[in-house]
Backbone as a printed PyTorch tensor [residue, N CA C, xyz], in Angstrom:
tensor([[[  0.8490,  -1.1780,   0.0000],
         [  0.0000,   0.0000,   0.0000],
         [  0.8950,   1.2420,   0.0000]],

        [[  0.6860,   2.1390,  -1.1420],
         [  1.6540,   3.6130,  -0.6950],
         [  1.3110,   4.0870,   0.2180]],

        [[  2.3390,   5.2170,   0.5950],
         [  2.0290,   6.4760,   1.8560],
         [  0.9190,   6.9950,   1.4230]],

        [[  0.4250,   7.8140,   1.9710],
         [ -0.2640,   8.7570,   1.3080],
         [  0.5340,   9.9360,   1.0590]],

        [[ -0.1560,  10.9010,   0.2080],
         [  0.4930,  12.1380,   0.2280],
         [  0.1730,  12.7160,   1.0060]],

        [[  1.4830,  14.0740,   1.4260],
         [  1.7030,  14.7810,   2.2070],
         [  1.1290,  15.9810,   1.8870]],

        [[ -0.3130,  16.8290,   2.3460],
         [ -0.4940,  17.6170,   2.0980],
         [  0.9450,  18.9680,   2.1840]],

        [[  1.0310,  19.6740,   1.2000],
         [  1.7080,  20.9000,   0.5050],
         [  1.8420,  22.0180,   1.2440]],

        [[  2.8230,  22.9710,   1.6140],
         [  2.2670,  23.9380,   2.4600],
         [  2.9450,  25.2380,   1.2270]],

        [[  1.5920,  25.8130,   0.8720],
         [  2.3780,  27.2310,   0.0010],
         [  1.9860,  28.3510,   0.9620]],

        [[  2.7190,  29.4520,   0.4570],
         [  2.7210,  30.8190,   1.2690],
         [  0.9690,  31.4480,   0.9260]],

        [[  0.7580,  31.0990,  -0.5380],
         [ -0.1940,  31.8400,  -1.3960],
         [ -0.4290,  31.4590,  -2.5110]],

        [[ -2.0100,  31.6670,  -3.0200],
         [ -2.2920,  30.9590,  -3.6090],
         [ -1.9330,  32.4550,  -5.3420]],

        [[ -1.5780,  31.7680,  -6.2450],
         [ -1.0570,  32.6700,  -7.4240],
         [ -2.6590,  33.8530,  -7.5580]],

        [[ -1.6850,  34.8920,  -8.0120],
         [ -2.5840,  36.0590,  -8.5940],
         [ -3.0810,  35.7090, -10.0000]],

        [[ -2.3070,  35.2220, -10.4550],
         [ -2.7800,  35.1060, -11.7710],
         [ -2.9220,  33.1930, -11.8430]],

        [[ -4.1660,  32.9580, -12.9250],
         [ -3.8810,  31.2640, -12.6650],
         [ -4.2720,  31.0020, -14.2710]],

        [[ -4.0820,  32.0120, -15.3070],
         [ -4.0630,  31.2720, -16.7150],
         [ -3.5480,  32.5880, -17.2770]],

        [[ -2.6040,  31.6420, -18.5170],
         [ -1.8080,  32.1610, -19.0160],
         [ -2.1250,  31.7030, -20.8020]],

        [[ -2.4450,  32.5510, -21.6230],
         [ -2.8070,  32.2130, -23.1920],
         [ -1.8090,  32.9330, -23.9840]],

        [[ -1.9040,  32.1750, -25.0400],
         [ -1.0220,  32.7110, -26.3430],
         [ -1.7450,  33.2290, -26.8120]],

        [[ -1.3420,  33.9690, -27.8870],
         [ -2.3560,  34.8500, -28.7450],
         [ -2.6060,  33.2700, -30.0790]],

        [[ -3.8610,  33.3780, -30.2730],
         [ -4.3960,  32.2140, -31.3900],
         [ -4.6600,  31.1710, -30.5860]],

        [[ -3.9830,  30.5020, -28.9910],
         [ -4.0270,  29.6450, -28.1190],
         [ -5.8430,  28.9390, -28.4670]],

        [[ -5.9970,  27.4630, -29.3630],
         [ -7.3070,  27.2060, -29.2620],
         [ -7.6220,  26.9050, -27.4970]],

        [[ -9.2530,  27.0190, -27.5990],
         [ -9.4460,  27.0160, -26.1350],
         [ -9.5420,  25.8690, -25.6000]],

        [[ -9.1730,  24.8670, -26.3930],
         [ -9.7080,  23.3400, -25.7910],
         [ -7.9480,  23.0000, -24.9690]],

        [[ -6.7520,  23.5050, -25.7140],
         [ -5.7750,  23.1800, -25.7190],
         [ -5.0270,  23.6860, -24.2250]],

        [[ -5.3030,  22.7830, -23.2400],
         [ -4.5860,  23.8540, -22.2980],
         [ -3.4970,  22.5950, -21.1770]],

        [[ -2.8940,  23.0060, -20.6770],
         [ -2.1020,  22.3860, -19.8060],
         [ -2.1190,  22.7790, -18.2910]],

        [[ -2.1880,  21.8740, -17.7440],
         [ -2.7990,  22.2830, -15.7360],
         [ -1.9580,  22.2930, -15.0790]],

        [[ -0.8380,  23.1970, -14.3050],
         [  0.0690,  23.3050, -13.4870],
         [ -1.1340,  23.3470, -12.0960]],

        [[ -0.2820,  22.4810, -10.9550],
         [ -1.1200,  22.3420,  -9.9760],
         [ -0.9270,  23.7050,  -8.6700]],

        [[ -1.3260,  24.2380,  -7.9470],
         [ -0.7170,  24.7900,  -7.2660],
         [  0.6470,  24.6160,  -6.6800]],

        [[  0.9530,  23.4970,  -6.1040],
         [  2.4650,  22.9670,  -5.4590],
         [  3.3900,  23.0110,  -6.6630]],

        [[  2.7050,  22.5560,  -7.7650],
         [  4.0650,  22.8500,  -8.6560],
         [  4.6240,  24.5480,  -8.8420]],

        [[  3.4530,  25.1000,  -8.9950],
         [  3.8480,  26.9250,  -9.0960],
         [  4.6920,  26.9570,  -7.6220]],

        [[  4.3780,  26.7210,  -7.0640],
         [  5.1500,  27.4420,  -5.7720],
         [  6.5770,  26.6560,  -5.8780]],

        [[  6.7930,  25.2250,  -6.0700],
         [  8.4230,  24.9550,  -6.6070],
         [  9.0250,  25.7100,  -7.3490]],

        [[  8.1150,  26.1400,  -8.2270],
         [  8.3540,  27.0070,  -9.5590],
         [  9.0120,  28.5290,  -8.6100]],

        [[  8.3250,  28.8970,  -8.2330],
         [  8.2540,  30.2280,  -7.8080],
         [  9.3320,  30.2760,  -6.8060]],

        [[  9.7630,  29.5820,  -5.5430],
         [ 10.6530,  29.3010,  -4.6400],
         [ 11.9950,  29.1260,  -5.9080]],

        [[ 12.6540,  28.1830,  -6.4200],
         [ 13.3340,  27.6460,  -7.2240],
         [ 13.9610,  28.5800,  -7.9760]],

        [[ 12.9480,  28.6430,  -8.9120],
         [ 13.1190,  29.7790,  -9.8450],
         [ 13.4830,  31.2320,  -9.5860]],

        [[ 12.3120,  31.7030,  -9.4300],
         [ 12.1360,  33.2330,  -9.0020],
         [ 12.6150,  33.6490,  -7.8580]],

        [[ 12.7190,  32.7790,  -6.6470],
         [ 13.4700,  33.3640,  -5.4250],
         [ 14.6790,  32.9040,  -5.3960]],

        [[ 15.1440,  31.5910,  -6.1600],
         [ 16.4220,  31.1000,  -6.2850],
         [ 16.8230,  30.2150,  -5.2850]],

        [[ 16.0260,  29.7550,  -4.8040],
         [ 15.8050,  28.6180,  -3.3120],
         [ 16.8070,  27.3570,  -4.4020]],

        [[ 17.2970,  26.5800,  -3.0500],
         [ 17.9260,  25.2240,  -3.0740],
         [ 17.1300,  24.0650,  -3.2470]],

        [[ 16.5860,  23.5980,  -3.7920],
         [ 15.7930,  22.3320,  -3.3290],
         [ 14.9500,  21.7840,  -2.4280]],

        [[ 16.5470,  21.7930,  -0.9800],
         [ 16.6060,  21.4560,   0.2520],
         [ 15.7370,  22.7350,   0.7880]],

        [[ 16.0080,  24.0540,   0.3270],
         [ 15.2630,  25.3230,   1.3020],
         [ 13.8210,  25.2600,   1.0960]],

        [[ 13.1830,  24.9130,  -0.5410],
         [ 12.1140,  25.0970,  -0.5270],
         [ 11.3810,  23.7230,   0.0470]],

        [[ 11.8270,  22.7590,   0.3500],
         [ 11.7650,  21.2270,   0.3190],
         [ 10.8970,  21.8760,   2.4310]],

        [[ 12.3850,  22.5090,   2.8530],
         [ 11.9270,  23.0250,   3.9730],
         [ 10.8870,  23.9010,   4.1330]],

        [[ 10.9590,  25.1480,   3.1390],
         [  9.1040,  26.0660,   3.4320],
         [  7.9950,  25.6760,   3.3570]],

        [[  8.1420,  24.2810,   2.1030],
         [  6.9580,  23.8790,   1.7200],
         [  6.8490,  22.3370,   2.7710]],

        [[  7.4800,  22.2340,   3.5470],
         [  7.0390,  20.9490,   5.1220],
         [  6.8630,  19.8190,   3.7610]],

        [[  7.7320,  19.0650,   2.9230],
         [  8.1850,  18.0190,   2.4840],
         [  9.4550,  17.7430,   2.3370]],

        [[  9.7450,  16.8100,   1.6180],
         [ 11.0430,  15.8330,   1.6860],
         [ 11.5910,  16.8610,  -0.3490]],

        [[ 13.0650,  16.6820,   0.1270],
         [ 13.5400,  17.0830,  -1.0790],
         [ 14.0850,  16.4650,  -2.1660]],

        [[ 13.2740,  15.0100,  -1.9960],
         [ 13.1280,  14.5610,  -3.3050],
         [ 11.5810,  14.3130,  -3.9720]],

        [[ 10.8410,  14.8120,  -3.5360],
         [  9.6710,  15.2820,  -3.3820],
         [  9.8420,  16.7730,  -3.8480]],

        [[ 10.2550,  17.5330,  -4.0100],
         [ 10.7840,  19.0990,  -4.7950],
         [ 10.9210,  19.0100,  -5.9600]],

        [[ 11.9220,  17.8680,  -6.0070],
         [ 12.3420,  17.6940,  -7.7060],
         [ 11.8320,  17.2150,  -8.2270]],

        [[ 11.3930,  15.9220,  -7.5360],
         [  9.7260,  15.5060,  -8.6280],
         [  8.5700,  16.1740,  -9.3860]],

        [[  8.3500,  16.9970,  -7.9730],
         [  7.3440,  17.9820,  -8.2960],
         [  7.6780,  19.2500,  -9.5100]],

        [[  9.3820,  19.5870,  -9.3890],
         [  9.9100,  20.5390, -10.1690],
         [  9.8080,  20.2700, -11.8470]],

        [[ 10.2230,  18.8600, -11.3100],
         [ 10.7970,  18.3140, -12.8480],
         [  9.2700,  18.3710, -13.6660]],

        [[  8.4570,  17.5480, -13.0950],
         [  7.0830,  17.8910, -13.8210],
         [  6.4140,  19.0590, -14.3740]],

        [[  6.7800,  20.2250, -13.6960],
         [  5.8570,  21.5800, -12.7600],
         [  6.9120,  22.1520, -14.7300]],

        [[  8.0860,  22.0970, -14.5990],
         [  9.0240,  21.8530, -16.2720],
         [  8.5330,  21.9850, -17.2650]],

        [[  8.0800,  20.3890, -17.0020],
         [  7.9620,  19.9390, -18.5270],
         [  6.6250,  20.4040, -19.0600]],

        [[  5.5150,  20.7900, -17.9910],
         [  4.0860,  21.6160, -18.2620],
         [  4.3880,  22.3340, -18.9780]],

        [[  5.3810,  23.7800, -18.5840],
         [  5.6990,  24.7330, -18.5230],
         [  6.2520,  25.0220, -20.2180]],

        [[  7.2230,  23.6770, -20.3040],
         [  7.5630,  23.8080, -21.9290],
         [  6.8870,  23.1730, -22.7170]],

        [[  5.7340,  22.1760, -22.0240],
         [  4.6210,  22.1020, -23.6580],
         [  3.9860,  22.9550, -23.8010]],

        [[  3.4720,  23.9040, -23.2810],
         [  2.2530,  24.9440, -23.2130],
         [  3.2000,  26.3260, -23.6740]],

        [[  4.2680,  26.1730, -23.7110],
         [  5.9120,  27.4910, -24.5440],
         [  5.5510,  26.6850, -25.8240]],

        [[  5.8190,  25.6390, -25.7440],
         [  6.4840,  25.2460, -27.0630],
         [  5.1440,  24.8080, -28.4490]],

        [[  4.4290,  24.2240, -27.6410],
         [  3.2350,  23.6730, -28.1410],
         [  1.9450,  24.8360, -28.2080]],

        [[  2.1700,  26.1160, -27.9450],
         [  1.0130,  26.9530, -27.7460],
         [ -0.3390,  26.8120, -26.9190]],

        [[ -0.4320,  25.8480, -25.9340],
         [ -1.3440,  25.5530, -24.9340],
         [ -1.3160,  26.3450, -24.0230]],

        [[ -2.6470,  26.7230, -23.3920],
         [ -2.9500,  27.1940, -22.6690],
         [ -2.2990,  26.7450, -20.9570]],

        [[ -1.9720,  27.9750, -20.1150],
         [ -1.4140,  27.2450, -18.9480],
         [ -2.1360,  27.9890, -17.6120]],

        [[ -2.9400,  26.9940, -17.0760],
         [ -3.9560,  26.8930, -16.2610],
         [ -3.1550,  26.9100, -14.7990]],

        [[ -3.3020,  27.3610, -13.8490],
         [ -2.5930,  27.0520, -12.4320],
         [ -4.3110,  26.4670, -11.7370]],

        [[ -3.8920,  25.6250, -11.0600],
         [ -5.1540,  25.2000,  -9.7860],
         [ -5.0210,  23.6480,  -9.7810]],

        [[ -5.9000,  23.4070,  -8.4730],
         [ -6.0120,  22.5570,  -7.8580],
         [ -4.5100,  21.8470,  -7.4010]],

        [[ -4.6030,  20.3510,  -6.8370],
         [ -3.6750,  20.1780,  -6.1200],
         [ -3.2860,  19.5180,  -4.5660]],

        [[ -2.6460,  19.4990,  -4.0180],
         [ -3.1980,  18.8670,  -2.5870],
         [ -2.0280,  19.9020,  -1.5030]],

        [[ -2.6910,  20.8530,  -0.9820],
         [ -2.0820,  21.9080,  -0.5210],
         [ -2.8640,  22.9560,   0.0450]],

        [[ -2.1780,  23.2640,   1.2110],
         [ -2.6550,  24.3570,   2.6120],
         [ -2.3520,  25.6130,   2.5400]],

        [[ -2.7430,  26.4460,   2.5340],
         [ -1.8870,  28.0760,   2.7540],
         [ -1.7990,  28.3000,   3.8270]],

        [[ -0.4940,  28.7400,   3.7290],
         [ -0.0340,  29.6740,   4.7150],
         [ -0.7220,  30.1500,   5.6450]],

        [[ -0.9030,  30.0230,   7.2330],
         [ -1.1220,  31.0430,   7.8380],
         [ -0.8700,  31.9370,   8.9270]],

        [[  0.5540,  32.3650,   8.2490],
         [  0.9590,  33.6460,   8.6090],
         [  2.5460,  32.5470,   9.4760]],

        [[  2.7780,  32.9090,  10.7960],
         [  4.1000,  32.7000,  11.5560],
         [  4.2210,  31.1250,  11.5180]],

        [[  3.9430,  30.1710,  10.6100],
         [  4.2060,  28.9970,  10.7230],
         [  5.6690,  28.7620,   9.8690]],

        [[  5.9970,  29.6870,   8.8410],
         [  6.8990,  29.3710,   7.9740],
         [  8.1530,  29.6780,   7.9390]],

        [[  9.0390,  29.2850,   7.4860],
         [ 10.5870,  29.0140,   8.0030],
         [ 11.4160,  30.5390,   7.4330]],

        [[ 10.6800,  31.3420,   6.0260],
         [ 11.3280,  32.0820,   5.1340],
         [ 10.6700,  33.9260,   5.1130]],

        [[ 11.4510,  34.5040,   5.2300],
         [ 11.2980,  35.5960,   5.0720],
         [ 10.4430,  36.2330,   4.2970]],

        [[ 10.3110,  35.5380,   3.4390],
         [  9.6400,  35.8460,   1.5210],
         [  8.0480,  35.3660,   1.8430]],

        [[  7.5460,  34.9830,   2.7690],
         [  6.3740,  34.9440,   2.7540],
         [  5.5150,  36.3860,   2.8020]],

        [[  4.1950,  36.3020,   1.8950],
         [  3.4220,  37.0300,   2.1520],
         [  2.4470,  37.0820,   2.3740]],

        [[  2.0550,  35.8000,   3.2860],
         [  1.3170,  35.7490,   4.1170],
         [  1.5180,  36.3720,   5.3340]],

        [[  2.6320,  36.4970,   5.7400],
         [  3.1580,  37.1220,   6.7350],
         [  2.8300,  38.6600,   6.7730]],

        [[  3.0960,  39.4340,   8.2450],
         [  2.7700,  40.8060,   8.1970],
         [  3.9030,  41.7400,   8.4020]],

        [[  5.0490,  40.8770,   7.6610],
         [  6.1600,  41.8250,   7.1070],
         [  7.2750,  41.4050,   7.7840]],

        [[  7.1180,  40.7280,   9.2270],
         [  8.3570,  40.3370,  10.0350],
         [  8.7220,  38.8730,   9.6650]],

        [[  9.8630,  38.3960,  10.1940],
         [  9.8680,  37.1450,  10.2450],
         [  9.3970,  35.9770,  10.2090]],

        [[  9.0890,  35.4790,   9.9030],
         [  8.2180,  34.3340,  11.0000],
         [  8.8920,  33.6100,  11.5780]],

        [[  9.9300,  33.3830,  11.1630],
         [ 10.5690,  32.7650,  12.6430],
         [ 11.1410,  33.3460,  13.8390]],

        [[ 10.4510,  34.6430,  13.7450],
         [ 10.5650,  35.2020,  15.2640],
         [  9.3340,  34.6820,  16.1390]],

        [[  8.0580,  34.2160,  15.4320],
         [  6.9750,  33.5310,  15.9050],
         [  7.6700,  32.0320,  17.2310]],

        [[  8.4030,  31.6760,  16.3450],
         [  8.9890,  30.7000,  17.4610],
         [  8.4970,  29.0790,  16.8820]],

        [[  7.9830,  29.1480,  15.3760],
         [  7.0840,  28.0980,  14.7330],
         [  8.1640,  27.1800,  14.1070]],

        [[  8.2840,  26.0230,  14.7450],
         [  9.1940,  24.8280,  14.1750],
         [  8.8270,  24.9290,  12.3680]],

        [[  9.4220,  25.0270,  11.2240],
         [  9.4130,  24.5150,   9.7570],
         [  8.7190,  23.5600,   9.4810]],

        [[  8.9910,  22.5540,  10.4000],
         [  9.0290,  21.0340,  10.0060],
         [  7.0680,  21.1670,  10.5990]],

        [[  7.0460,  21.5110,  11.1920],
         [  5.6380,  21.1510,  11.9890],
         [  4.3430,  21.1690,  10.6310]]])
């Protein structure tokens, strides 16, 4: 029998959750899940380690790259192939507020959160 999965912990849920090409038919689209945007977004855009976002997001960091490597290859059929790119759904909690290990949250109300005193891992 597998584990189950580990519900996801993101800071926030995306502002924006579809992304079209110009001509993009509407049937044609590709589904990034929430947890993958936020690998995306940690990784990428904030420049996180694996291991760091592996830690904000309360999973294992081979569980990051799985999720990364996939969260990828969405990312370049819907570039390459002109599909539509959808963000939602997923299996994942937001943020709320001093639970999280990273500065960059904005869920937070500007300070730390680990001045809260909130274990990462929890």
């Amino acid at each position: 029998m597998p584990r189950p999965v580990k519900v996801r912990r993101v800071c926030e849920e995306p502002k924006f959750t579809r992304f079209a090409p110009v001509g993009a038919g509407k049937f044609d689209a590709e589904v990034l899940t929430i947890e993958e945007y936020e690998v995306i977004r940690h990784v990428d855009y904030q420049k996180m380690t694996h291991e760091e976002c592996a830690l904000q997001m309360a999973i294992s960091r081979t569980t990051v790259t799985e999720i990364y490597e996939t969260a990828r290859h969405k990312i370049a059929d819907a570039l390459i192939n002109g599909k539509v790119l959808c963000i939602e759904g997923g299996n994942y909690r937001v943020c709320e507020g001093g639970e999280c290990c990273a500065d960059g949250c904005r869920s937070c109300d500007g300070t730390s959160c680990g001045e809260s005193g909130a274990d990462a891992d929890a």
